[in-house]
C-alpha positions in Angstrom: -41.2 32.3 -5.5 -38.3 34.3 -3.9 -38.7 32.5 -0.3 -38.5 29.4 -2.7 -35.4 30.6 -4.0 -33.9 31.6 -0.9 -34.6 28.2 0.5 -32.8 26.8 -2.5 -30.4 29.0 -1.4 -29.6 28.1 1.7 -29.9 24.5 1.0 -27.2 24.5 -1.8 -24.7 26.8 1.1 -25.8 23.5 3.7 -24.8 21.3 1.0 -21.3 23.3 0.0 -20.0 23.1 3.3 -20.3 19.6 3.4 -17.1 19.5 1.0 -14.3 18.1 2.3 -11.7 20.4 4.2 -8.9 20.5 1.5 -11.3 21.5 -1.0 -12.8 24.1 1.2 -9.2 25.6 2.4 -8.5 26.0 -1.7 -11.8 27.3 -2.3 -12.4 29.1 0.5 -15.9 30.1 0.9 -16.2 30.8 -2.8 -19.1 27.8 -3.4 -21.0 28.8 -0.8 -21.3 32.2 -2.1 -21.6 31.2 -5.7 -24.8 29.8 -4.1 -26.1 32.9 -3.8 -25.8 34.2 -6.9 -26.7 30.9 -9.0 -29.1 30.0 -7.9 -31.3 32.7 -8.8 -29.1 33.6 -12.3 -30.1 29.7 -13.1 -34.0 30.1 -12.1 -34.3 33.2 -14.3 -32.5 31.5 -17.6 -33.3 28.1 -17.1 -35.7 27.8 -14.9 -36.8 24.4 -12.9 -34.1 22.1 -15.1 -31.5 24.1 -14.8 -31.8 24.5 -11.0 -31.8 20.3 -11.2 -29.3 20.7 -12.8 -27.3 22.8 -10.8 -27.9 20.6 -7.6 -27.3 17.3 -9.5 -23.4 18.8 -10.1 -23.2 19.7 -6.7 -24.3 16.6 -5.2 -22.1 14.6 -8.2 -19.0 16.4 -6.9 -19.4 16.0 -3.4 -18.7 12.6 -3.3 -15.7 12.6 -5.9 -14.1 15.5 -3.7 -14.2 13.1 -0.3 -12.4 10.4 -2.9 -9.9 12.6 -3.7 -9.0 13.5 -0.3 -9.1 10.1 1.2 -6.7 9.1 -2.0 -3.9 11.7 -1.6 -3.9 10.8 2.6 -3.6 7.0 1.5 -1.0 8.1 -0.8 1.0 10.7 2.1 0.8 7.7 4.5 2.0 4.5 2.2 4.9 6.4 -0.1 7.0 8.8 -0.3 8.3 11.1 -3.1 11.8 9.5 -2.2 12.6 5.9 -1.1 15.5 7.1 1.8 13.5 10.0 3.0 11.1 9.5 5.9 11.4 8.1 9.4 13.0 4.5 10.5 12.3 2.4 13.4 14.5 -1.0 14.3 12.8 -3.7 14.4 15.4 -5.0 16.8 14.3 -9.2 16.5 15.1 -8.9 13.4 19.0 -6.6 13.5 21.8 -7.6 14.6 24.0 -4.9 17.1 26.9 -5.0 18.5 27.1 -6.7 21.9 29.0 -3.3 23.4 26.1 -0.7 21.8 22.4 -2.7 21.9 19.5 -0.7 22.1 16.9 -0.8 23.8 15.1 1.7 20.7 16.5 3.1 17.6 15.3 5.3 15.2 16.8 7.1 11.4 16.1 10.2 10.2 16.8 10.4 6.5 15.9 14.0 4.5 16.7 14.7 1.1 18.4 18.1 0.8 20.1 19.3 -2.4 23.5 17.4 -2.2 21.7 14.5 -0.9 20.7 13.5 3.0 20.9 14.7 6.4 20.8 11.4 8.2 20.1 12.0 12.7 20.0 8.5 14.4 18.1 8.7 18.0 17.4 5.9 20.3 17.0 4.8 24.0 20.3 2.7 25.3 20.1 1.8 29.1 17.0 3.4 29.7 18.4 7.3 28.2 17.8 9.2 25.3 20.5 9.3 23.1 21.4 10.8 20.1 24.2 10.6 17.4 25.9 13.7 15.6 24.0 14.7 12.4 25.6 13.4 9.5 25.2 14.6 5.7 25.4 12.1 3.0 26.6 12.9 -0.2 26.5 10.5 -2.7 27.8 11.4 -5.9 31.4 9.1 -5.5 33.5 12.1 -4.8 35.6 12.3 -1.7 35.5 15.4 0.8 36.7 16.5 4.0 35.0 14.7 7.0 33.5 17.6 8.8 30.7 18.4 10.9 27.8 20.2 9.1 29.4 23.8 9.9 32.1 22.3 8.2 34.3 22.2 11.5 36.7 19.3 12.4 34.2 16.2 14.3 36.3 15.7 17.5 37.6 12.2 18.1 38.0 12.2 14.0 42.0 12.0 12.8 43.2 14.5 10.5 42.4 14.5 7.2 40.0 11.8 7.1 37.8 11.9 3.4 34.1 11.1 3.4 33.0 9.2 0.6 29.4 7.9 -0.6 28.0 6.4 -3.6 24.5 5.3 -5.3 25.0 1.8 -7.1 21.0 1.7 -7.8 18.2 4.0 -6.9 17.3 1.8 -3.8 20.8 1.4 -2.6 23.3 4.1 -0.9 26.9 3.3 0.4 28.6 5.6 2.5 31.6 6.2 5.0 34.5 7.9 5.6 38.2 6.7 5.7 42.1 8.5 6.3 45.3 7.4 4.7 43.7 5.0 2.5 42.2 3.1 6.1 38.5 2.7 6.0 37.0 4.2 9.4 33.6 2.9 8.7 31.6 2.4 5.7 27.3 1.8 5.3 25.6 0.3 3.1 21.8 1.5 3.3 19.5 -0.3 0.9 15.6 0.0 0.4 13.6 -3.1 -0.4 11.7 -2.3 -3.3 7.8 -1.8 -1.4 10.0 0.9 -0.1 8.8 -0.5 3.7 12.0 -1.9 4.9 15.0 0.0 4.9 18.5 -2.7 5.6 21.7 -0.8 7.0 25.1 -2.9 7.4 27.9 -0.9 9.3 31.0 -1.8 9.9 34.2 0.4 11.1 36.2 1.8 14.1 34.5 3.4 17.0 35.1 4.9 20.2 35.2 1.2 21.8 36.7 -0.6 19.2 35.9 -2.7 16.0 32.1 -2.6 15.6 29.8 -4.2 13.1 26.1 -3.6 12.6 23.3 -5.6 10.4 20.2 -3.6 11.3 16.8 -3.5 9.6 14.5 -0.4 10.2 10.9 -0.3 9.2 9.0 2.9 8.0 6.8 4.8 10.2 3.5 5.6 9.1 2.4 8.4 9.2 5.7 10.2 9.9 5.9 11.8 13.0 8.1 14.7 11.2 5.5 15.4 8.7 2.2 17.8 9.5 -0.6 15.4 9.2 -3.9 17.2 7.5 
């Protein structure tokens, strides 16, 4: 009867390490082990029944564990825990740039931080990488200094310029910065409501001139920012 049991054994440590690989890095090897020890402990109280038993729970939760997992990757890879946050690619057909700055690619990076985003825009114009100065987007309608984020003057920016930014609805975002009353530019950012397609209408002074901007970005799934399991 004991080579039985071992085999039972062994059979129920084959059958733990099946489990998915979120379950096992919780667990660690704590089922297979509890094999061991059940598996006899359940022969000697309850004999035959209980070691169906014992099986039948195993082999129940094996494949509500693989659900589980494939569930929370569906849900890391079609939402997010905030509608800005995530990764942004232009879908260029559909955006309107201006004629002096097209791109040939252009990407957002939007992450929540405490005060509220850290927004990098990255692209590809004339066949370089490019990338814009980091911006931090604080929308709670007060005005601030329009620094860098080491709080340093941003060179090319006239003195005392205010940065403003506001939240009208929970899928909308405006935000911009302006001196002496003068708006220097000013974004509206605004998340349809699957939370897929994120809008972003620019408009202001740059280093060429007048520019305006209606450009629609799409989210990227899975984000190439956040460690995929």
């Amino acid at each position: 009867m004991s080579r039985w049991l071992t085999h039972c054994g062994r059979v129920y440590r084959r059958v733990a390490r099946a489990f998915p690989h979120h379950f096992k890095v919780i667990c660690g090897d704590g089922l297979q082990q509890l094999g061991d020890d059940m598996v006899t402990l359940v022969w000697r109280e309850r004999g035959l029944v209980g070691l169906v038993q014992l099986f039948g729970d195993l082999a129940l939760h094996l494949p509500l564990e693989y659900l589980s997992a494939w569930s929370c990757t569906l849900k890391e890879l079609t939402m997010t825990g905030d509608p800005f946050e995530g990764t942004w690619r232009a879908n260029n057909e559909k955006s309107q740039w201006d004629p002096a700055s097209t791109p040939e690619e252009a990407c957002l990076r939007l992450e929540a931080t405490d005060a509220g985003y850290l927004m990098v825009a990255y692209g590809i114009k004339d066949g370089k990488a490019i990338a814009e100065r980091p911006q931090s987007i604080i929308a709670d309608g007060r005005r601030r200094p329009f620094v860098d984020l080491n709080g340093r003057p941003i060179p090319g920016v006239p003195p005392g310029a205010l940065a403003f930014g506001s939240r009208p609805d929970p899928q909308t975002i405006e935000a911009g910065a302006e001196v002496d009353g003068k708006t220097l530019r000013k974004g509206i950012f605004r998340v349809s409501n699957d939370g897929k397609t994120l809008t972003v209408a620019t408009e202001g002074i740059g280093p060429n001139g007048p520019f305006k901007v209606a450009a629609v970005f799409e989210r990227v799934v899975p984000d190439p920012y956040v460690p995929q399991a």
